[in-house]
C-alpha positions as CSV (number, residue, x, y, z in Angstrom):
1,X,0.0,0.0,0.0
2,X,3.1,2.3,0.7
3,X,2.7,2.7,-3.5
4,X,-0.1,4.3,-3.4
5,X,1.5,7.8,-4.3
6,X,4.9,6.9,-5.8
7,X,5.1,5.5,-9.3
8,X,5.9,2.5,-8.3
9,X,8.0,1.7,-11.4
10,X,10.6,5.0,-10.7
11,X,11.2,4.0,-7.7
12,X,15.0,3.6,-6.2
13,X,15.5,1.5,-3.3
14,X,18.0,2.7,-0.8
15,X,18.6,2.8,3.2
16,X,17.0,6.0,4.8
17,X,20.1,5.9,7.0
18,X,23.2,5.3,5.2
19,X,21.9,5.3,1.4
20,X,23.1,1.4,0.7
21,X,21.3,0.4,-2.4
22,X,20.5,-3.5,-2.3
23,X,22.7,-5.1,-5.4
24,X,20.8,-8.2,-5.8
25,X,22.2,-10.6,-2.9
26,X,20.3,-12.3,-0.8
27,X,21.4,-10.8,2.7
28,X,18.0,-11.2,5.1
29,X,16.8,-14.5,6.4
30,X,13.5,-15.4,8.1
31,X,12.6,-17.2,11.5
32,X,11.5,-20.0,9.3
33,X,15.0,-20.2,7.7
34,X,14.6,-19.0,4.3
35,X,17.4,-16.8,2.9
36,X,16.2,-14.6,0.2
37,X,16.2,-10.6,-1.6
38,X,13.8,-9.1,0.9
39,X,13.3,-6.2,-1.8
40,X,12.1,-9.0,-4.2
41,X,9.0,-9.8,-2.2
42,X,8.7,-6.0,-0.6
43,X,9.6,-7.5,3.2
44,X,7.4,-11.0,3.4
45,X,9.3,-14.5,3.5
46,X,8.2,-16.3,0.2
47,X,8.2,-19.8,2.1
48,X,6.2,-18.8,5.2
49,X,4.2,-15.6,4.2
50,X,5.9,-13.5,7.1
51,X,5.8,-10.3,6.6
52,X,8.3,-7.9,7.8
53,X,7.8,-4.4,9.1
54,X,11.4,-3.6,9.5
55,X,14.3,-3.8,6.8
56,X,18.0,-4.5,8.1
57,X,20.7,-2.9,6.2
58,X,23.7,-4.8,5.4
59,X,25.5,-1.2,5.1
60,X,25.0,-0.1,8.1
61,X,23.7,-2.6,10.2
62,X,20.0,-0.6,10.8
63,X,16.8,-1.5,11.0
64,X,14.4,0.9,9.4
65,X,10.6,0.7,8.1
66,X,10.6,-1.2,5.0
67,X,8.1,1.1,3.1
68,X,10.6,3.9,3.5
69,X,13.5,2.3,1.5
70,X,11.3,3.2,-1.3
71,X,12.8,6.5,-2.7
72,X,11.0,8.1,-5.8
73,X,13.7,10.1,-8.2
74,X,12.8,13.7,-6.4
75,X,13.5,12.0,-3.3
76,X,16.9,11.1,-4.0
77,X,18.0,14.3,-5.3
78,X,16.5,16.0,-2.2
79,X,18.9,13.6,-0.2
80,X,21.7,14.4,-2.3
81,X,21.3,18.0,-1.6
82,X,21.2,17.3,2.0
83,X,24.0,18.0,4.4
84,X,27.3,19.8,4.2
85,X,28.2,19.0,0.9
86,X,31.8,19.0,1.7
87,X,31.1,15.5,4.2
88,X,28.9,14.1,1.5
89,X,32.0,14.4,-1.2
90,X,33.9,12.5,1.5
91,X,31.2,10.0,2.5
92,X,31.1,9.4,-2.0
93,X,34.9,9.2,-2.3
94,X,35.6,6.9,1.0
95,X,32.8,4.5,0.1
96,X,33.8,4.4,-4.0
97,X,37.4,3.2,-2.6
98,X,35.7,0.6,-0.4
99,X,33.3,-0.6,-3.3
100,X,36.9,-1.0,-5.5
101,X,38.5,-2.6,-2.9
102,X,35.5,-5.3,-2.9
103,X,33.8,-4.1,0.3
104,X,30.6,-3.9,-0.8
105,X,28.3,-3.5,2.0
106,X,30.0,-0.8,4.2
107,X,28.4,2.7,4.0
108,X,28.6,5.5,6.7
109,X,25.9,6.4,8.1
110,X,26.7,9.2,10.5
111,X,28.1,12.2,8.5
112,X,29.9,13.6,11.6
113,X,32.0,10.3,11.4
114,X,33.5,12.4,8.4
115,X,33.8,15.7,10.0
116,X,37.5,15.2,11.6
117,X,39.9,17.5,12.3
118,X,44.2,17.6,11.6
119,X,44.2,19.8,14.9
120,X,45.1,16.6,17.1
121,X,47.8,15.4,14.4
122,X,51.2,14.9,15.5
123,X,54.2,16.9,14.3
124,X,55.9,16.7,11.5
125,X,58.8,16.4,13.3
126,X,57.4,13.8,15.4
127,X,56.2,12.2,12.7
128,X,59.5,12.0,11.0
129,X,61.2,10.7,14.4
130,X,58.6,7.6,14.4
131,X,59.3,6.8,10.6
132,X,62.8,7.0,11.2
133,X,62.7,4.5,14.4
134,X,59.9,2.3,12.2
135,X,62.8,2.4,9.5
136,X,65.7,0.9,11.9
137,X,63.5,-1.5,13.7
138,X,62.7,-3.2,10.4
139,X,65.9,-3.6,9.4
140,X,67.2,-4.3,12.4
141,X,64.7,-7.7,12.1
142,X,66.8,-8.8,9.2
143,X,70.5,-7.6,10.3
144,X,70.0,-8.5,14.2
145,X,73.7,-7.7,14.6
146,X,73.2,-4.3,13.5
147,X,71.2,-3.5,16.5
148,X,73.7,-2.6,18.9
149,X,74.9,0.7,16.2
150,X,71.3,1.6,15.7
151,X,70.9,2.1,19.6
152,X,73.6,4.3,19.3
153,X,72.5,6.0,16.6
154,X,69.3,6.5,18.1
155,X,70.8,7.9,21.0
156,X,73.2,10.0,19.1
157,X,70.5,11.8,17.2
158,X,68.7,12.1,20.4
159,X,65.6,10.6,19.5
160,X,65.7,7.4,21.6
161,X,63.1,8.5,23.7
162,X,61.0,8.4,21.4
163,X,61.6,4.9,21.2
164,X,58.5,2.6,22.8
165,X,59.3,0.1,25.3
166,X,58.3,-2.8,23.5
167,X,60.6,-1.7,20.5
168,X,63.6,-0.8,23.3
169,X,63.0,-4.5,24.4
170,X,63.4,-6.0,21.3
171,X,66.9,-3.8,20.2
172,X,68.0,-5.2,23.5
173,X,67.5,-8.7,23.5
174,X,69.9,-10.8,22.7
175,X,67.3,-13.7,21.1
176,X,64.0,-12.0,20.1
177,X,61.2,-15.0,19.6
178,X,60.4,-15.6,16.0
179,X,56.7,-14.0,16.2
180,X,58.0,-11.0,17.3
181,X,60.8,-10.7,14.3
182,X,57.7,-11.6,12.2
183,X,55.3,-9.5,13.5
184,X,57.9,-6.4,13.3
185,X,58.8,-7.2,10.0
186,X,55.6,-5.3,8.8
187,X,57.2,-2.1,10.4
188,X,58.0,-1.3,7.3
189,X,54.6,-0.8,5.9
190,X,54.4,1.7,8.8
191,X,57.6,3.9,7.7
192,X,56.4,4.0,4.5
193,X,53.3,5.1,5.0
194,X,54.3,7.8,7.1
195,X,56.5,8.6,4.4
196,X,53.3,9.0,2.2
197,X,52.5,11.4,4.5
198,X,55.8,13.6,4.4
199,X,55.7,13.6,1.1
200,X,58.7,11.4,0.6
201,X,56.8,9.0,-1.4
202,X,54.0,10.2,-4.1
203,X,51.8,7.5,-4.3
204,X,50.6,4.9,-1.5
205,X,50.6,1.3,-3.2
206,X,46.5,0.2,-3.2
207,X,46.1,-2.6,-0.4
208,X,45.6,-5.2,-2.7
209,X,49.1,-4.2,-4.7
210,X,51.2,-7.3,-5.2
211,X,54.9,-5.5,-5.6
212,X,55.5,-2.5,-4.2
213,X,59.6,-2.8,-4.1
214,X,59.9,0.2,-6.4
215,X,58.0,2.4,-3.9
216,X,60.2,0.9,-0.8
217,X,63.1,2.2,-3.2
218,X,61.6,5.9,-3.6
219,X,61.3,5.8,0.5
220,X,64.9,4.7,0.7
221,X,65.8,7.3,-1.8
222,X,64.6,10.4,0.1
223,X,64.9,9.7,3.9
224,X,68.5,9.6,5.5
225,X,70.2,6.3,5.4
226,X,70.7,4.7,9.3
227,X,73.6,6.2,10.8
228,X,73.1,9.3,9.0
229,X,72.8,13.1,10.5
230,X,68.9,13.9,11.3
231,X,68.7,17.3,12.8
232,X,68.1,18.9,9.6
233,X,65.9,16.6,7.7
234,X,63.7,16.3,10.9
235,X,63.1,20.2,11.0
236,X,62.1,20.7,7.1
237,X,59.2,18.1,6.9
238,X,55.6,18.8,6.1
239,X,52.5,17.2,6.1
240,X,51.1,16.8,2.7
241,X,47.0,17.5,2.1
242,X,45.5,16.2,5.0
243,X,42.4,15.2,3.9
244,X,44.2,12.6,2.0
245,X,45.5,11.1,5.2
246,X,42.2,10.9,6.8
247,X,40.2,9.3,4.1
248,X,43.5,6.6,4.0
249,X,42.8,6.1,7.8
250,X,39.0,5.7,7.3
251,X,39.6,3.3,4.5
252,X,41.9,1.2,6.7
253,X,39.4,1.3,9.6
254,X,36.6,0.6,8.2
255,X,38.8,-2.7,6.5
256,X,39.5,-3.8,9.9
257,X,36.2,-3.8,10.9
258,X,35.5,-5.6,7.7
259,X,38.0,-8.3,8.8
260,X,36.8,-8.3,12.0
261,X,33.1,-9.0,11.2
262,X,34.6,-11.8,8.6
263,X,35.8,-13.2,11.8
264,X,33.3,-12.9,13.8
265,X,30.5,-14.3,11.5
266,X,32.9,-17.0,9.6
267,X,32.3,-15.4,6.0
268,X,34.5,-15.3,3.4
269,X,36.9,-12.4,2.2
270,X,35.6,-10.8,-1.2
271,X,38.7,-8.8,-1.1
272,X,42.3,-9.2,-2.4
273,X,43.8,-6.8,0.6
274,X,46.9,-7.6,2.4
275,X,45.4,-7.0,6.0
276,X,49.3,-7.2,7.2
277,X,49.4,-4.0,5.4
278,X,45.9,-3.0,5.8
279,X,46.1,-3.4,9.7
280,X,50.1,-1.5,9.7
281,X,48.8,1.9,7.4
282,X,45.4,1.7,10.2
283,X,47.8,1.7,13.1
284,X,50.1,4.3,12.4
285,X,47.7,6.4,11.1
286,X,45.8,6.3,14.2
287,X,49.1,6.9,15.7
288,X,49.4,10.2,14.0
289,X,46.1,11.4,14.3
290,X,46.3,11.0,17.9
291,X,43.3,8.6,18.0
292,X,41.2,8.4,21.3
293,X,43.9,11.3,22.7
294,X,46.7,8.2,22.3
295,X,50.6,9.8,22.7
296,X,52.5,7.0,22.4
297,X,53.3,4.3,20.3
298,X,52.5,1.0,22.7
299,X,49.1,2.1,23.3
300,X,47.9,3.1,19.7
301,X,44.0,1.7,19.4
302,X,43.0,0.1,16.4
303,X,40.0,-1.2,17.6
304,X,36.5,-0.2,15.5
């Protein structure tokens, strides 16, 4: 009956929340069972006749009245129109880079989740210190012997207490366990994206990338080598557009939740992403935004 004034052949279907249009799959299942395209019957279970008041979204996880997914043409321009068009642009460009990434069914919903601020960023400078350490301790992972001169260095350059504790524990143990020389192998990912950041590499690899060795080489190219002077390097860096660093922290958090809800519901990954280097660029990022007021390194959240 919800028909009655809308043509019901113009008609666009899309969450009243987060604007998630259905694609076909069959995401909703009944009491009695049946999986099925909810949109194909307009909310009632073809095998038992059920019929459903409430739509969930797969976007955003809300339930909202089923006749009001039914948006007539004027409707969805009105929508679009809505809102600070400067967090819609966002909330269009973040979830595009999702959909190519193979993430489907993620949308925002809450257009203040978008209205972030660089005022809590780290430094530059500080920045630059934490890619520098991120740079030693990954290859300090494959050249263990090179640790002891890479303290020094450290030290030298006066940036060693910068260092965290768990990364001071590992350039002082004399046998580090195998999961933790595995685990900090993906520092690297870290430096380099931080690099991104300083404009010391031009483009990011996409997550799903399979070689990336030439843009290691452009981060090798312009940072100092280790053992090298970094007074002056440290004091000329700047950020590049920050916008571009918060959408690549959005993209990578709203992956990890992706990963996370794989996990929890024993799905299957649509995606190609490394999540090593998915979970590494969410991290830091974090990091240097200063995410849920964190300061140092150990007790960066990546939690969603």
């Amino acid at each position: 009956m919800f028909f009655r004034k809308k043509k019901k052949n113009n008609l666009v279907i899309q969450c009243t929340v987060c604007e998630w249009r259905p694609d076909g799959g069959k995401y909703w299942a009944c009491n009695c069972g049946h999986v099925w395209n909810t949109f194909k019957s307009h909310g009632k279970c073809p095998k038992c006749e059920t019929q459903y008041v409430k739509t969930w979204c797969p976007g955003c996880g809300k339930s909202t009245p089923h006749k009001d997914w039914y948006k007539t043409p004027e409707e969805i321009i009105a929508i679009e129109d809505s809102g600070d068009p400067i967090l819609r642009k966002r909330k269009k460009s973040l979830e595009s880079r999702l959909i190519g990434y193979g993430i489907k069914n993620y949308r925002v919903s809450h257009l203040g989740y978008l209205n972030y601020s660089p005022d809590s960023f780290q430094t530059p400078y500080e920045a630059g210190c934490r890619m520098m350490i991120l740079y030693a301790i990954s290859h300090a992972v494959h050249s263990l012997e090179d640790r002891p001169e890479i303290i020094q260095w450290l030290k030298e350059e006066m940036i060693w207490d910068r260092v965290s504790q768990s990364e001071k524990a590992f350039l002082e143990d004399p046998n580090p366990e195998e999961e933790i020389l595995m685990d900090l192998s993906w520092r690297i990912e870290s430096a380099l994206t931080l690099g991104w950041c300083l404009n010391k590499v031009e483009t990011l690899p996409k997550l799903d990338a399979k070689h990336n060795e030439g843009v290691f080489e452009e981060l090798q190219r312009n940072i100092p080598e280790i053992g090298d002077s970094l007074m002056l390097f440290l004091t000329n860096l700047e950020f590049r557009n920050t916008e571009e660093i918060l959408e690549e922290n959005l993209v990578n958090e709203l992956a990890t939740t992706y990963f996370r809800d794989l996990f929890l519901n024993g799905q299957k990954d649509q995606t190609k992403i490394n999540r090593s280097t998915s979970y590494e660029r969410h991290q830091v990022l974090n990091w240097l935004r200063q995410f849920m007021d964190i300061e140092e390194w150990d007790e960066t959240d990546t939690s969603t």
